[in-house]
C-alpha positions in Angstrom: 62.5 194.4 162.1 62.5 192.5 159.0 60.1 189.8 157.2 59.8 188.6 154.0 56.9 186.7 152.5 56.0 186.4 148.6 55.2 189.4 146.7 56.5 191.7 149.2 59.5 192.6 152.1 58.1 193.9 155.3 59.6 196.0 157.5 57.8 196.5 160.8 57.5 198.2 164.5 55.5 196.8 167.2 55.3 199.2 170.5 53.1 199.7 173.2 53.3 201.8 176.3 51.1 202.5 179.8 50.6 206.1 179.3 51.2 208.8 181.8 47.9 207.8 183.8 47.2 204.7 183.9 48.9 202.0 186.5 48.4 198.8 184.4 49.0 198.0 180.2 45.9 196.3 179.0 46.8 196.6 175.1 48.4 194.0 174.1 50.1 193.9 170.4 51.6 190.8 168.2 53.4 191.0 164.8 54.4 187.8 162.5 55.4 188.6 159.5 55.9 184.6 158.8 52.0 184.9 158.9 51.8 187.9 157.6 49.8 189.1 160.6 50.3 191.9 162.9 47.5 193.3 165.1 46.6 195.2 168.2 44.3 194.5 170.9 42.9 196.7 173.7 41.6 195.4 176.5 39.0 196.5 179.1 37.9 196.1 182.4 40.3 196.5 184.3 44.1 194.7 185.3 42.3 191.7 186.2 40.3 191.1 182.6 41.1 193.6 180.3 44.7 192.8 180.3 43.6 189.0 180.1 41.5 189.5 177.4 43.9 191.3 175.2 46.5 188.7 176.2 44.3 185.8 175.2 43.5 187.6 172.0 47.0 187.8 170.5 47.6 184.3 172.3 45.5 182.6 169.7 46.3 184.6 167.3 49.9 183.3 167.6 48.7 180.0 166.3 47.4 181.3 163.4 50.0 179.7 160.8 50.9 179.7 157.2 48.2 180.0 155.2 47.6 178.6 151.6 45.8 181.7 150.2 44.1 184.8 151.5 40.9 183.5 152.2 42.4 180.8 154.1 44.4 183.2 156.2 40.7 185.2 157.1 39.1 181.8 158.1 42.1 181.2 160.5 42.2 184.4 161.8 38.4 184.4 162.8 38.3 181.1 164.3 40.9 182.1 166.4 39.3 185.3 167.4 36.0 183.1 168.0 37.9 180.9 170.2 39.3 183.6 172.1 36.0 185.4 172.8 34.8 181.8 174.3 38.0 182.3 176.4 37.4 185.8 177.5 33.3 185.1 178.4 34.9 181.5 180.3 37.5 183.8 182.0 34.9 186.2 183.0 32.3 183.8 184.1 35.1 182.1 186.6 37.2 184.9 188.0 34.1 187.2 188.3 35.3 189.9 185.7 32.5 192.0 185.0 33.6 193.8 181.7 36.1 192.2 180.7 36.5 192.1 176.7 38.9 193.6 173.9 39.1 195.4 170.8 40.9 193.9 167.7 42.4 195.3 164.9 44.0 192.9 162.6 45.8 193.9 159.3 46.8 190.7 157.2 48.8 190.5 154.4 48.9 187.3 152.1 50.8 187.8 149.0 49.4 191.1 147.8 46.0 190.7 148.4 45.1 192.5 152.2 42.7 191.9 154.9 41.6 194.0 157.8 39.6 192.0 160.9 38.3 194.4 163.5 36.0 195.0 166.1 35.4 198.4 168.5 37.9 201.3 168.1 41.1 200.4 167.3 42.5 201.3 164.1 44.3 200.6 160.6 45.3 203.0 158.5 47.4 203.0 155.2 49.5 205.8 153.6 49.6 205.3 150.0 51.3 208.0 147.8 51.5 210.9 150.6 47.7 209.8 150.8 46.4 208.7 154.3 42.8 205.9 154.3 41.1 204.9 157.4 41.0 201.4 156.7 38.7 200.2 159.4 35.5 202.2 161.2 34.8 202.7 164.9 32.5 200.3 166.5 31.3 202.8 169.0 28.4 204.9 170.0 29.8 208.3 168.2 30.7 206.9 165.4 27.1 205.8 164.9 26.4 209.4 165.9 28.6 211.1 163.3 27.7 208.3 160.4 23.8 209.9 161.3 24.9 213.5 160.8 24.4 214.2 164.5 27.7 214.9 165.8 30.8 216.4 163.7 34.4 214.8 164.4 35.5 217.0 167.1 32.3 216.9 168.9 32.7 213.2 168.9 36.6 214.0 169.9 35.3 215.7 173.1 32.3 213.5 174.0 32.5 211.9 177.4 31.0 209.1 175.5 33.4 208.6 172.8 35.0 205.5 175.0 31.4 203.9 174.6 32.2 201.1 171.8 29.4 199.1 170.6 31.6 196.0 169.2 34.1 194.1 171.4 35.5 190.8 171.9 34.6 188.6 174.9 31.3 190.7 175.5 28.6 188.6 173.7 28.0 184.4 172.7 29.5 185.5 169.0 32.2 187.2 168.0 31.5 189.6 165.1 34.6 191.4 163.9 34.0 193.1 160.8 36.5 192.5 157.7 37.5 194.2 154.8 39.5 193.4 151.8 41.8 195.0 149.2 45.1 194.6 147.5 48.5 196.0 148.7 51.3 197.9 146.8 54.9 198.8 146.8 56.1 201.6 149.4 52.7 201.0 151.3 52.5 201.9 154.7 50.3 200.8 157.2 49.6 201.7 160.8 47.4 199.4 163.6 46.9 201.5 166.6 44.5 201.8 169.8 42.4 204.3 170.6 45.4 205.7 173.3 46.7 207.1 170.1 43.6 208.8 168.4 42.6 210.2 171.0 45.6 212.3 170.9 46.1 212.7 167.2 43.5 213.8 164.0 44.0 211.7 161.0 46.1 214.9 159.3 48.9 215.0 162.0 48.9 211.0 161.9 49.4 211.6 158.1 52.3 213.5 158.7 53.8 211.3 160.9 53.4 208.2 158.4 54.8 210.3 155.8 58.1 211.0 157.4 61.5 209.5 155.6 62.9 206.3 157.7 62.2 202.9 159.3 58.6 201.5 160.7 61.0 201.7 164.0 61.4 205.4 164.0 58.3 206.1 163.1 56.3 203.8 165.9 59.0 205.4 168.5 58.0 208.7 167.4 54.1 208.3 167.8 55.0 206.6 171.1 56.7 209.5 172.3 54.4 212.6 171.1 51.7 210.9 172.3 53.6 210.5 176.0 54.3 214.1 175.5 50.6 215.3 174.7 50.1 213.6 178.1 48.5 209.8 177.2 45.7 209.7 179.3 45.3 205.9 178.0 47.7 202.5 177.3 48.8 203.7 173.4 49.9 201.0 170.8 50.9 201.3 167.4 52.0 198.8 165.0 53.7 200.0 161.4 53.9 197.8 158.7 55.9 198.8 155.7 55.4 197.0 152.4 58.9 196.6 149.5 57.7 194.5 146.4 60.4 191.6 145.9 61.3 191.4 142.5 60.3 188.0 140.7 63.6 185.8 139.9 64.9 186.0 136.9 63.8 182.6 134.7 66.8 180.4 134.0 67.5 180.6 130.7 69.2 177.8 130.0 
């Protein structure tokens, strides 16, 4: 799909899929360009309140509007995932959903300036010039782990606690999503996923895959798919934003 906003055309996938194992979908994923937002959220707890907690997640973030600047668009963007984690912890308390909560990973775009809003371990990445950035950090036990020097990457790939996130939304009185901030450029590509997907891939193949020729659509499908193939033991969502600067009009010169 296609989505224009000032400073730069977007062309974007959203996808997101079961897996081979698992009976219900608990990510959920939204994209508006109008907004320039586009996240993922991945819900836990089970059909009953991790699917609701996603759900509620990209719910309010679907009000999130036009913002006036970049700083404007963060402040909507947290109040709404604020008032979705009094939603999830309300939900919970009424229904008797023990665990229910979500990740967030939020990648927002105003103009050229950028924003990532996350909490636990979903993901943004950007390809920039064949190279590939982790844009956002795990909110989860071995992360902390590797960031100590106790655990390398593929020990932490292989831990039967490397599900174990420490940061969530609709698990605590406050929501604490963690935000940084940059500035985008021509040809960028970006890529929101879940945890289905790393789980499955290291940050070289994914590279590869983001630096393939052809549409955001082509390139979600065929993350989708390999990760089906490697067998999916999770739900698996990805989100690809690709950024086109809009050339300024040409002043009127008469």
């Amino acid at each position: 799909m296609n989505g224009d906003r000032p400073g730069f055309r977007y062309d974007f996938a959203a996808l997101t899929d079961r897996g081979r194992l698992r009976d219900q979908n608990e990510d959920s994923v939204i994209a508006l360009p109008e907004f320039g937002l586009w996240a993922v959220a991945d819900g836990m707890g089970g059909h009953a309140a991790g699917e609701v907690a996603s759900g509620i997640i990209v719910e309010e973030l679907a009000s999130t509007g036009v913002a006036v600047s970049a700083q404007d668009q963060r402040a909507r963007v947290i109040a709404r995932i604020d008032r979705a984690n009094r939603r999830i912890l309300d939900h919970a308390g009424r229904n008797g959903a023990r665990g229910a909560g979500s990740t967030v990973a939020a990648l927002l775009l105003h103009e050229t300036e950028l924003a990532c809003v996350w909490a636990g371990d979903s993901r943004i990445y950007l390809l920039r010039d064949g190279r590939l950035t982790r844009l956002t950090r795990d909110h989860s036990e071995v992360a902390l782990l590797i960031a100590a020097g106790r655990m390398t990457e593929a020990e932490a790939r292989a831990s039967s606690r490397r599900n174990v996130i420490t940061r969530a939304i609709g698990v605590g009185d406050h929501a604490e999503p963690e935000v940084v901030t940059g500035l985008a450029q021509d040809r960028d590509r970006f890529l929101i996923c879940s945890d289905g997907l790393t789980e499955h891939f290291q940050d070289v193949e994914i590279a590869q895959f983001l630096g393939q020729a052809g549409r955001a659509a082509s390139v979600a499908s065929g993350l989708i798919g390999e990760t089906l193939a490697r067998g999916a033991r999770d739900n698996v969502s990805v989100v690809v934003v690709d950024c086109a600067a809009v050339p300024a009009p040409a002043e009127d010169m008469g």
